[in-house]
N, C-alpha and C positions, 0 to 999 in steps of 0.2 A: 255335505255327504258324510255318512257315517258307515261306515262295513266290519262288523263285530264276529271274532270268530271263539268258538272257545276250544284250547287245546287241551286233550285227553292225555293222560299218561299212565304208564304200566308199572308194576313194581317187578323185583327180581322172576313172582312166579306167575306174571300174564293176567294177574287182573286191575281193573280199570281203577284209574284216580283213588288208588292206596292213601289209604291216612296215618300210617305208619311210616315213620326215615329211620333207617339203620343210625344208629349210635358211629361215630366215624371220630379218628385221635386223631383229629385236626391241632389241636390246642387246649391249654386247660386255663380257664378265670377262676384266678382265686380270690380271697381279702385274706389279706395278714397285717393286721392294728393301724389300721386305716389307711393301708397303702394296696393299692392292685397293683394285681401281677399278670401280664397275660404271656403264657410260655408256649412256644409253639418250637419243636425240637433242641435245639441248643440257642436256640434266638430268642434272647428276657429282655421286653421292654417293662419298664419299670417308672409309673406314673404313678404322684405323691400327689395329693391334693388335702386342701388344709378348711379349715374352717375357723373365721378371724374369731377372738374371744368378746368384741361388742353386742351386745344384745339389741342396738337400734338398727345397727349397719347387716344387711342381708351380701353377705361377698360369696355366693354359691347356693346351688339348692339345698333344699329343706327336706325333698321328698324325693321319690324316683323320677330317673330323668327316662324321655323318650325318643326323644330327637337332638343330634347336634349335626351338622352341617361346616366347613371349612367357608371360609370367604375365596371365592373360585383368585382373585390379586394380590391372596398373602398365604408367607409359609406358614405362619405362627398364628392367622388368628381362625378363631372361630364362636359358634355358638350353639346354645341348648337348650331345653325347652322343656315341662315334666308337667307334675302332679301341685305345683308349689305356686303354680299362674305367676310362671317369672320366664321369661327370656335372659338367658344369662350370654355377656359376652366374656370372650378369655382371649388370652394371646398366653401361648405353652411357654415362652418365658418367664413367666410372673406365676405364683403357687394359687393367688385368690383369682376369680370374678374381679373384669374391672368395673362391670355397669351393666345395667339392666332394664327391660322392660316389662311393666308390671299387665297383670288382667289378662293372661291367655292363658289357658288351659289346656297343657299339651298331652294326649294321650295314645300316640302315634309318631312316626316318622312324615311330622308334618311342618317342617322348617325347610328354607331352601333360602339361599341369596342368587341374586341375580346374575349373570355371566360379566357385569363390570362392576361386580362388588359392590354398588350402591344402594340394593335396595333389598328388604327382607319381606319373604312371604309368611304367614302363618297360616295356616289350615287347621284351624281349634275345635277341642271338644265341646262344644258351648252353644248355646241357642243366641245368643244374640253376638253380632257380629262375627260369623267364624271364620271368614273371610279377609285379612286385612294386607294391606301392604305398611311399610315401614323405612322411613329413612336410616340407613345403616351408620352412618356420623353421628345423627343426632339423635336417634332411639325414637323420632319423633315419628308419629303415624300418618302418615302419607292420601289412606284412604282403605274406607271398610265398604267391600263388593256385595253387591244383593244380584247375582247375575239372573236369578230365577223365582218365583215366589215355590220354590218346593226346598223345606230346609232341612238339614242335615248336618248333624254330631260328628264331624272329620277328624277322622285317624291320620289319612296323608295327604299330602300336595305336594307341587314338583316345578316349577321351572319347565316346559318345556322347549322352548324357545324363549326369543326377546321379545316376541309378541301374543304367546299363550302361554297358560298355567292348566294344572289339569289340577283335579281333588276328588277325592270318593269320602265315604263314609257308612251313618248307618243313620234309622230312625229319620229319616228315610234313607234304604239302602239305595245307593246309587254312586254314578262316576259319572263325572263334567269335565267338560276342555270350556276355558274361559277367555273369552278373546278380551286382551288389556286395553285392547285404541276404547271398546264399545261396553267395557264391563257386563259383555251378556255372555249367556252362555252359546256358544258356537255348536257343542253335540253333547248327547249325555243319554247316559241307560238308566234306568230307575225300576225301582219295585226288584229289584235281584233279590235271588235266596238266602242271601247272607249279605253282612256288611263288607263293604271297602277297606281291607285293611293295607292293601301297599301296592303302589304304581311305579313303574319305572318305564325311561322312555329308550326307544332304540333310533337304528339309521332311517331315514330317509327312504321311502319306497322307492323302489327307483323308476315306478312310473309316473311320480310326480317330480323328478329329479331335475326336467328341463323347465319346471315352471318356476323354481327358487331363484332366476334373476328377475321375475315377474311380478310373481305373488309370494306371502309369504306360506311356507308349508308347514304342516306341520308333522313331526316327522311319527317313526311306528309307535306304538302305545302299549303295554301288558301292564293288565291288574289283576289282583287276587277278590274274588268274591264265593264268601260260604267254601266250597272244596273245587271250586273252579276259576280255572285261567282264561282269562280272557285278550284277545289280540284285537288292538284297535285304529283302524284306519279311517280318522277322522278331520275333513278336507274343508274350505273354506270353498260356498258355494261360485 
């Protein structure tokens, strides 16, 4: 079951789905000699990152980064994803990269770990495998998903339970919920006006609420495609 809605929005003077956002002093990012700054009123966090002087050893990206993600079981660690086809991991104790996986091509918010920390998603810019999972100890590749034969250049993926993953993209424009027991796709829109650039998931409908000690659910969905939001309630038959 799939129930797709797309929600409209106004700007200050009443007209529909504005492509214009006010300028807002939230905070300012800066670079000052190779240190960021990010200042938001009197609160300066202050993150130094370094790059080793060997020329064999890769300890950090090379290019712009697009994705990083925290491991949901640790304060300190995390990881990143870019332009460099490197998955990099860090723990914010240490200044370098401690290790890395190589061949993905990140060009979105398309990294996620899993809710017990063990396992990493990639949702890649890339025609051949964009799909993969990943042991998070050993960097080692777990398994690369063909859930469909319709392929597509992904910007993001997501976690959204322990039993599904969602991903959109573009070439072909579309959005998937991927069931993990059956590596198929469970529900998905395609042919959109635009590409898939970022998903995120919410609560629980709550008229599927009494079937989570049954079945597993999966819970509300919004994505962005072309200058429209989309809300997705998509159910396991």
């Amino acid at each position: 079951m799939l129930e797709a809605r797309f929600i409209g929005f106004k700007n200050r003077y009443g007209r529909n789905n504005a492509g214009r956002l006010r300028k807002q002093n939230f905070g300012q990012l800066t670079r000052h000699y190779g240190r960021t700054l990010f200042i938001h009123r009197n609160f300066i966090t202050d993150l130094t990152v370094y790059f080793g002087e060997s020329l064999e050893a890769m300890d950090g990206h090379k290019s712009r980064v697009f994705s990083a993600c925290f491991n949901p079981r640790s304060a300190h660690e995390l990881i990143s994803g870019g332009w460099d086809n490197t998955i990099q991991f860090w723990d914010t104790r240490q200044p370098y990269a401690l290790r890395r996986i190589s061949g993905v091509h990140m060009c979105g918010d398309g990294l996620d770990i899993s809710r017990n920390g063990r396992e990493i998603l990639s949702c890649a810019w890339q025609r051949e495998n964009p799909i993969q999972l990943w042991d998070y100890g050993s960097g080692k590749l777990l398994a690369s998903l063909e859930p469909d034969s319709y392929p597509s250049l992904l910007y993001c993926g997501k976690y959204v339970s322990n039993m599904f993953i969602a991903c959109g993209g573009t070439d072909t424009n579309l959005f998937r919920v991927i069931d993990l027991r059956s590596h198929a796709t469970l529900a998905m829109i395609r042919n959109l006006r635009g590409g898939t650039y970022s998903l995120d998931t919410g609560p629980i409908n709550p008229k599927h609420a009494k079937k989570t000690r049954t079945i597993s659910v999966v819970p509300q969905l919004a994505f962005c495609a072309g200058k429209r939001i989309f809300e997705i309630d998509a159910q396991p038959s």
